[in-house]
C-alpha positions as CSV (number, residue, x, y, z in Angstrom):
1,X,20.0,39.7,-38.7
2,X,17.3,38.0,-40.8
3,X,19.9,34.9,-41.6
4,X,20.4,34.9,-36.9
5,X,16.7,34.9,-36.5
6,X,16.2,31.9,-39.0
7,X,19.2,30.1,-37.0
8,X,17.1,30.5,-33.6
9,X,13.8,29.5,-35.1
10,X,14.9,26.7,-36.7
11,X,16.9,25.6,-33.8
12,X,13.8,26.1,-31.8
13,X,12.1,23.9,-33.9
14,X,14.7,21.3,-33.4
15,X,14.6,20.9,-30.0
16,X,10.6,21.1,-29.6
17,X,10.9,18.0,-32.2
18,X,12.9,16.2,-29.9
19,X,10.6,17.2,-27.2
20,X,8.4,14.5,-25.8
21,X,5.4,14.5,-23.2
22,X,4.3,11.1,-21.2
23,X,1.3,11.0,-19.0
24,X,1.1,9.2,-15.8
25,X,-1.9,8.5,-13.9
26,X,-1.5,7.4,-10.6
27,X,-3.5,6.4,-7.1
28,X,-3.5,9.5,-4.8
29,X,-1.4,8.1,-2.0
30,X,1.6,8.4,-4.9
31,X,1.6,12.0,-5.3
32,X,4.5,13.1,-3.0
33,X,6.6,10.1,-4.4
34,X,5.7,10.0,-7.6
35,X,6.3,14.0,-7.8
36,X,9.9,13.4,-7.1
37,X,10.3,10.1,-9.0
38,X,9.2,11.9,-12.4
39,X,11.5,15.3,-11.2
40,X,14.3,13.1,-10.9
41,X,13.4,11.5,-14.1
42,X,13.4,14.4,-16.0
43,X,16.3,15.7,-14.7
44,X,18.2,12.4,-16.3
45,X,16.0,13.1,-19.8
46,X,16.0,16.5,-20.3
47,X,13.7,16.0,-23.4
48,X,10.9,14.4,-22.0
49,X,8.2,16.1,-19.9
50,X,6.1,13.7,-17.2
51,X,2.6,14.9,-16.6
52,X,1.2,13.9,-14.1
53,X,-3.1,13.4,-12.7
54,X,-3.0,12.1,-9.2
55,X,-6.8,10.7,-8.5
56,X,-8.8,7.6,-6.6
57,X,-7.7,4.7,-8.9
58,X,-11.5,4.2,-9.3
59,X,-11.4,7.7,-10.8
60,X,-8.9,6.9,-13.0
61,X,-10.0,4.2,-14.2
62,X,-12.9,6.2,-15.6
63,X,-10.8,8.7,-17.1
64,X,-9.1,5.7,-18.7
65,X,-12.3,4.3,-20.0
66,X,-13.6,7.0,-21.7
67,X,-10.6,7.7,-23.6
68,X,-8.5,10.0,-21.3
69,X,-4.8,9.8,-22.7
70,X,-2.8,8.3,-20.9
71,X,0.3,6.2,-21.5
72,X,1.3,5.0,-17.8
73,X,-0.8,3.8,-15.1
74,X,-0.7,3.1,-12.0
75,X,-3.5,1.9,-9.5
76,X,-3.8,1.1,-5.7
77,X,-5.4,-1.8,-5.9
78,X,-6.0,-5.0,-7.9
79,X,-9.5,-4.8,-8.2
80,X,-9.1,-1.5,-10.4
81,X,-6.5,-3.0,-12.9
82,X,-8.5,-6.1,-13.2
83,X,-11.0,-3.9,-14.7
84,X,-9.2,-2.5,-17.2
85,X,-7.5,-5.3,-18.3
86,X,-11.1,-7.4,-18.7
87,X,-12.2,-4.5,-21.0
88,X,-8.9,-3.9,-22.8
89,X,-7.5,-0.6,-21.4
90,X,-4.3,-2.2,-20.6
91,X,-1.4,-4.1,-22.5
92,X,-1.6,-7.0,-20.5
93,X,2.2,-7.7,-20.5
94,X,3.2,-4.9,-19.1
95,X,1.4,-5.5,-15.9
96,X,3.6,-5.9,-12.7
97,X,2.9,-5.1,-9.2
98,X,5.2,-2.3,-8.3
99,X,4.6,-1.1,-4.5
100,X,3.7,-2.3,-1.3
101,X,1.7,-0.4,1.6
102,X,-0.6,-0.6,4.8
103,X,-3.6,0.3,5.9
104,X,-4.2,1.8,9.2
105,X,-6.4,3.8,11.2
106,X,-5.6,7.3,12.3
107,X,-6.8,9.9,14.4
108,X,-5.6,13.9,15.2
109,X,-2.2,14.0,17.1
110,X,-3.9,15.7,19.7
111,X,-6.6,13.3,20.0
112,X,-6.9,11.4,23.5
113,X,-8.5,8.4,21.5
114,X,-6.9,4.7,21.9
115,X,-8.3,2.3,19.6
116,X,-7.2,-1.0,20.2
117,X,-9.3,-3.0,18.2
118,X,-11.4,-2.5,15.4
119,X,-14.4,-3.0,17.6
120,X,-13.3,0.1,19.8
121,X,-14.9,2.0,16.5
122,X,-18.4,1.4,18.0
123,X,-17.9,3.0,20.9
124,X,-20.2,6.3,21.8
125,X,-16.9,8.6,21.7
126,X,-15.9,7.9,18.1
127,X,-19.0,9.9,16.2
128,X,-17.7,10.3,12.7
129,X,-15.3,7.6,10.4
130,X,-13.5,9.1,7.6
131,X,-13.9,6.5,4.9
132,X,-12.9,6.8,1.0
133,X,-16.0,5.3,-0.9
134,X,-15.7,1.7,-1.8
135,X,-16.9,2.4,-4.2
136,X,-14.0,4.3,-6.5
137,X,-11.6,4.3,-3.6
138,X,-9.4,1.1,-3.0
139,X,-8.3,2.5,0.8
140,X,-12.2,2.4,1.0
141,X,-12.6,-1.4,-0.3
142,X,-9.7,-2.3,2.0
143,X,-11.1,-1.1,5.2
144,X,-14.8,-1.9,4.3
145,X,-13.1,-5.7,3.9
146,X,-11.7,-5.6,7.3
147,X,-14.6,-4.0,9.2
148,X,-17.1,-7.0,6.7
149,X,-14.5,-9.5,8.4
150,X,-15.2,-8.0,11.8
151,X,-18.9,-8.2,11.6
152,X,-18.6,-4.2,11.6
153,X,-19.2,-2.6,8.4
154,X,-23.0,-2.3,8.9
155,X,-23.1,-1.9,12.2
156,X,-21.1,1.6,11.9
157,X,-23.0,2.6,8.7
158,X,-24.2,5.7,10.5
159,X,-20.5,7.1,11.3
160,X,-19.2,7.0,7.5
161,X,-17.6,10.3,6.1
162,X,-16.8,8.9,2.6
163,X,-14.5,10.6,1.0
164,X,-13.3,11.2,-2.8
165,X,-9.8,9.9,-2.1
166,X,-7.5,8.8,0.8
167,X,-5.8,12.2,1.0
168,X,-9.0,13.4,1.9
169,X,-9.5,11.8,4.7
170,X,-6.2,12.4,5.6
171,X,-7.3,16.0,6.0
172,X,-10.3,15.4,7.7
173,X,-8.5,13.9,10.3
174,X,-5.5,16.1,10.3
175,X,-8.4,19.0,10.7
176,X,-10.0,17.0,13.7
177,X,-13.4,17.4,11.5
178,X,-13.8,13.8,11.8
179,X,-12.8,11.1,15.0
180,X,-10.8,8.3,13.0
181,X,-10.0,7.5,9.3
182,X,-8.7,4.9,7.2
183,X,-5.2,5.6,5.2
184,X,-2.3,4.3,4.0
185,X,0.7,4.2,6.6
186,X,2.4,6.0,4.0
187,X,-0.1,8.9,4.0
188,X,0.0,8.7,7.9
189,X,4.0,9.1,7.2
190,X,3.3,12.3,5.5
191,X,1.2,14.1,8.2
192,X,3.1,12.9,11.1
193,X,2.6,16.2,12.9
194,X,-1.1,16.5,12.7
195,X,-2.5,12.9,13.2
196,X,-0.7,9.7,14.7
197,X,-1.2,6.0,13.8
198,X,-4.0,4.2,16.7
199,X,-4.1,1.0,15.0
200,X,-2.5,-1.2,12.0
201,X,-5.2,-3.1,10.3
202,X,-4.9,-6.9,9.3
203,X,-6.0,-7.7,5.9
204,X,-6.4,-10.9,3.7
205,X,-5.1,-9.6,1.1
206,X,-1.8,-7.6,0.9
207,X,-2.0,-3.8,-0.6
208,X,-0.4,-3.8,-4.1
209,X,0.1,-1.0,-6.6
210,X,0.2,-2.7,-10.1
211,X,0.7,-0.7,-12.8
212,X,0.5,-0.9,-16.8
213,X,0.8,0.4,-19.8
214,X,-2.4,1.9,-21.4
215,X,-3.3,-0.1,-24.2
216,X,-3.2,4.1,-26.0
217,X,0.5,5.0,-24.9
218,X,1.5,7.5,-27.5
219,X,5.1,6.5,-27.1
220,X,4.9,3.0,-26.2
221,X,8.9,3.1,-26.7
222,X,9.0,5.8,-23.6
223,X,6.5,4.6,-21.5
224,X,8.6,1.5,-21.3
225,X,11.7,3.2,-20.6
226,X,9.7,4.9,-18.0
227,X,7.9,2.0,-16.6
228,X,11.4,0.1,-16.0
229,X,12.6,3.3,-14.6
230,X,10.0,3.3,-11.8
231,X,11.7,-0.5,-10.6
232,X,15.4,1.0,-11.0
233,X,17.1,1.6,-7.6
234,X,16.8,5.4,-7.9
235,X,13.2,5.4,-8.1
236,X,12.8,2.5,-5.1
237,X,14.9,4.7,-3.1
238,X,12.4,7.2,-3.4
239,X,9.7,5.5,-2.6
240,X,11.2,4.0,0.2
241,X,11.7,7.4,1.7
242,X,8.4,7.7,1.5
243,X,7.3,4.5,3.6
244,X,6.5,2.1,0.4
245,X,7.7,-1.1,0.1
246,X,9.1,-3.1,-2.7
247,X,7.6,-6.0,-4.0
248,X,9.6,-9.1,-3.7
């Protein structure tokens, strides 16, 4: 008996030794995708374990900063990475741009709205904006840079609902608790059944997700595997399904 219970603890030990744990921080708008990109991931290495923290890249960022570990990252914007690679945070090298979305403005599929143009925003009917502070939130900097290009942005300071990340403002649209929003099309995609897509927004810039490895991967050998796994066709696939686009 004594000799079958040191067999199972020692094989226990075994396999928790070969047992491995990679953390991925990613923008919000990645959750559902990513979700299944690291299920099916871990489905093909049955060893390793992907955690995941889904938050505003500007969030992350800070979690990053002050020494959160984390071995993959992956931002929804520029701006953000361009950060962390000024200050270190990053290996440099590793940096790619991996998706490609849009930004749009949305309102509750029940709503009688029609926004044509970005200037319709300033009409009486539309009382509250749900925007994701440009401050931490990239979707935020993308639509404060179209409505600055509009001659808008000030103009409509007093409709602002800023928000902590884009999936919240999906909610406070898909809730009616706010007129109009700024999301991704992919987060639009999502929610199809509670708010519908008024308008697709023009920007100077295109919307990349870059990501990197942290400059404090504690496997640097499997958050490479992992990185190269997210530009393999199975993971693509995914994303694709939901409404992402490869980068070129």
């Amino acid at each position: 008996m004594m000799k079958r219970l040191l067999f199972l603890f020692l094989a226990l030990c075994s396999q928790l030794a070969g047992a491995a744990t990679l953390t991925v921080s990613a923008a919000s708008s990645l959750s559902n995708a990513m979700t299944q990109v690291a299920k099916r991931y871990e489905q093909e290495h049955p060893s390793v374990t992907i955690d995941l923290n889904f938050a505003a890249s500007g969030v992350l960022y800070q979690q990053i900063r002050h020494g959160a570990p984390v071995d993959v990252w992956i931002s929804a914007d520029q701006k953000t990475m361009d950060m962390a690679q000024e200050e270190g945070l990053i290996q440099t090298e590793s940096r790619q741009n991996l998706l490609g979305n849009e930004l749009v403005l949305i309102t509750a599929i029940d709503s009688g709205l029609n926004v044509k143009d970005l200037s319709d925003l300033n009409e009486k009917k539309i009382q509250y904006i749900a925007l994701g502070d440009p401050q931490s939130v990239p979707v935020g900097r993308y639509a404060k840079l179209a409505l600055e290009h509009a001659g808008l942005f000030d103009v409509l300071k007093d409709k602002y609902i800023l928000t902590k990340n884009v999936r919240q403002s999906l909610d406070y649209v898909a809730r009616s608790e706010v007129n109009v929003g700024f999301v991704y099309a992919t987060d639009a995609s999502i929610r199809k059944n509670k708010v519908k897509v008024l308008l697709t927004v023009d920007l100077a810039d295109p919307v990349f997700y870059p990501v990197a490895l942290t400059k404090t991967a504690s496997d640097s050998q499997l958050a490479k595997d992992f990185l190269h796994y997210l530009f393999s066709e199975k993971a693509q696939a995914i994303f694709h399904e939901y409404g992402f686009s490869s980068i070129k």
